[in-house]
C-alpha positions in Angstrom: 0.9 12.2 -21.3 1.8 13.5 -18.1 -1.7 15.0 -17.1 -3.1 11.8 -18.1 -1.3 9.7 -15.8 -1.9 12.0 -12.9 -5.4 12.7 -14.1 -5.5 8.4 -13.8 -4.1 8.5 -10.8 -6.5 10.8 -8.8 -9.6 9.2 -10.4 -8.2 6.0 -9.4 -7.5 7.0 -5.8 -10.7 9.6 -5.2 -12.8 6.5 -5.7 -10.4 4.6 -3.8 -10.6 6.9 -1.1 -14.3 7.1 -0.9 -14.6 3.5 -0.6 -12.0 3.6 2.5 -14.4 5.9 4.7 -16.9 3.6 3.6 -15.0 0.3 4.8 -14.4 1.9 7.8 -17.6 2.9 9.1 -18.5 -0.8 8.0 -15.7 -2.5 9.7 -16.4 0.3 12.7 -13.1 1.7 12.8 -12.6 5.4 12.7 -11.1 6.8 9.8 -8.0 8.1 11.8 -5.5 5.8 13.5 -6.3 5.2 17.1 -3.1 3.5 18.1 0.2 4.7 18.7 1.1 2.2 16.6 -0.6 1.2 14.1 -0.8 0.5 9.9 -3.9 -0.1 7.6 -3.0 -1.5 4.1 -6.3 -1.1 1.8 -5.6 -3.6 -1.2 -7.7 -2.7 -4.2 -8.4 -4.7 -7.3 -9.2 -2.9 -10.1 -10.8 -5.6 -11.4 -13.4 -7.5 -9.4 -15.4 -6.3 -6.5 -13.3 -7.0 -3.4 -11.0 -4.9 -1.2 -8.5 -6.4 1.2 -8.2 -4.5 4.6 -4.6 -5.6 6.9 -4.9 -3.7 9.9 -1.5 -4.0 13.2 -2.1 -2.4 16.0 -0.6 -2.3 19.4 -3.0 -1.8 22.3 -1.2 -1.4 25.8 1.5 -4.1 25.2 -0.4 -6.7 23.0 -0.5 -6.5 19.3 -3.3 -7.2 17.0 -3.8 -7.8 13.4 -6.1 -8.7 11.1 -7.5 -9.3 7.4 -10.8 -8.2 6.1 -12.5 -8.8 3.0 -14.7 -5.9 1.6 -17.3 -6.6 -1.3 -17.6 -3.0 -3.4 -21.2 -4.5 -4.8 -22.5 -5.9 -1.4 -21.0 -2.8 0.4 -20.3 -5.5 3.4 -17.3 -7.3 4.9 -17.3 -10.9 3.7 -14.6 -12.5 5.7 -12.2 -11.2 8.5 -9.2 -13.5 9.3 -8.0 -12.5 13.1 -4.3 -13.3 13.5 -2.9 -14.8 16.7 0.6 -13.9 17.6 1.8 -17.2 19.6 4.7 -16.4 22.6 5.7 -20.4 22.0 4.4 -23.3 20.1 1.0 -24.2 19.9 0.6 -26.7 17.2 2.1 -26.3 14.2 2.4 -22.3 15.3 5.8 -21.3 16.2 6.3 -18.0 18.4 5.6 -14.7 16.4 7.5 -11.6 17.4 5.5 -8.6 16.5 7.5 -6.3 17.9 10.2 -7.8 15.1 7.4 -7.6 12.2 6.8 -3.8 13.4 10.9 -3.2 13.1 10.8 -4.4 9.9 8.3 -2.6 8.2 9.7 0.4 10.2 12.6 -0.1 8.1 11.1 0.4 4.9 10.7 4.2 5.4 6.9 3.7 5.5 6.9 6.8 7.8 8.1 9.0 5.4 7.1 7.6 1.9 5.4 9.8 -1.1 2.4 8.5 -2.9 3.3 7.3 -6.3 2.1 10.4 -8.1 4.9 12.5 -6.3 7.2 9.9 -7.6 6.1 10.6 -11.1 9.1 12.3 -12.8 11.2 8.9 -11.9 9.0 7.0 -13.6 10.7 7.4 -17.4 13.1 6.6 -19.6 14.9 10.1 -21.2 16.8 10.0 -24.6 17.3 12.5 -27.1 15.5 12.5 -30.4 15.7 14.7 -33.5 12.2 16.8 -33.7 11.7 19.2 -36.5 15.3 19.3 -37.2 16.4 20.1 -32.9 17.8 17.5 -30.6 15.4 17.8 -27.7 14.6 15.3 -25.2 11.3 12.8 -24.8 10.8 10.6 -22.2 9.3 7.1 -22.7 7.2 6.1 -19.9 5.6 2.8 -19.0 1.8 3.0 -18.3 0.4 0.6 -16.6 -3.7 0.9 -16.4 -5.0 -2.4 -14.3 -3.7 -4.4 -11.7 -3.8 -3.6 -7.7 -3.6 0.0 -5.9 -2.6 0.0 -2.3 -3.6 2.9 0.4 -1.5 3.0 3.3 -1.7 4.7 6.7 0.9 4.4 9.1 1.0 5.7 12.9 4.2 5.4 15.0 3.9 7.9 17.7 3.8 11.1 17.0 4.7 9.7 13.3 1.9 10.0 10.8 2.1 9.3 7.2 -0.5 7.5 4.2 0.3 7.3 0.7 -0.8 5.3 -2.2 0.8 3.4 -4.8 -0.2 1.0 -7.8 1.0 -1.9 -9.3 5.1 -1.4 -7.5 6.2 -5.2 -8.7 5.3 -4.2 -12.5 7.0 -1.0 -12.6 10.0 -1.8 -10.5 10.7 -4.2 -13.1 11.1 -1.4 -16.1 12.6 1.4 -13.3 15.1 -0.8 -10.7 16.6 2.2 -9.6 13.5 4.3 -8.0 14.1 3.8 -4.1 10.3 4.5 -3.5 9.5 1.7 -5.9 12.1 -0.7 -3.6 10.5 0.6 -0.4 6.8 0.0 -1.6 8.1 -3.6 -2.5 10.1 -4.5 0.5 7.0 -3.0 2.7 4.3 -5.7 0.3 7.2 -8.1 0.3 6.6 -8.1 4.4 3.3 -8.2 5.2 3.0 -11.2 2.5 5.8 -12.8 4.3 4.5 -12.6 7.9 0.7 -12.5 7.2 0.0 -13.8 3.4 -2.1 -10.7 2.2 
């Protein structure tokens, strides 16, 4: 069971990962981060065609950010949303204090995250059963094959870090206690909040 989760895992995220250098050359970014500070979210949907790029950046002293939509079929951008960052209101738009976004998902320990697969080992339930006539112990694991993989790459001076995970609201409800699971959540629960991605 346990080579064939990780064996899902790296097929799921070696395609993933091919389709990010593609994205990026599309999108004509590089595939390393060129700000001191600065986080890409890919948001892949395992089923469908479409890939959901939320890039922050700081250049200088302003701060950028921005949603793109990726078609896998089409192998083009369909949409990009820019975000504006208002100092007062304009509108209906109240003042936006990127700086304050940045702190927050600072505070998730994105910097220092594991990809899910290094997490693995949390991700059971062990109990003793009787086999052949022994007590040994089994682990019952949840395995969840569909849903939404996220690759993250974060920048925050000399700080580097990316990671991947898949699917952190469904397994957080069956393991509550699995801080990485918490920290991918909060960092999801974040951008949603601030940007709606």
């Amino acid at each position: 069971m346990k080579s064939y989760f990780i064996l899902l895992l790296f097929t799921i995220f070696n395609c993933f990962g091919q389709d990010i250098s593609e994205i990026n050359k599309v999108l004509e970014i590089s595939d390393t981060l060129e700000y001191q500070h600065e986080i890409r979210i890919y948001k892949n949907y395992s089923i469908g065609s479409k890939i959901v790029i939320f890039r922050m950046f700081k250049e200088k002293n302003d701060w950028s950010a921005n949603i793109s939509y990726y078609d896998t079929n089409l192998k083009q951008i369909t949409k990009i949303n820019g975000i504006v960052f208002p100092k007062e209101n304009i509108g209906k738009l109240k003042p936006v204090d990127p700086n304050l976004i940045w702190l927050n998902v600072l505070i998730t320990n994105v910097e220092f995250l594991p990809s899910m697969e290094s997490i693995e080992y949390k991700l059971n339930t062990p109990y003793i059963d009787l086999d052949k006539g022994e007590n040994q112990i089994n682990r019952k694991k949840v395995l969840v094959t569909d849903g939404i993989g996220y690759q993250v790459y974060i920048k925050n001076g000399k700080i580097k870090n990316n990671f991947s995970f898949y699917n952190p609201e469904t397994y957080l409800k069956y393991y509550p206690a699995v801080d990485e699971l918490i920290a991918y959540n909060e960092l999801l629960s974040i951008i949603n909040k601030e940007f709606e991605l």
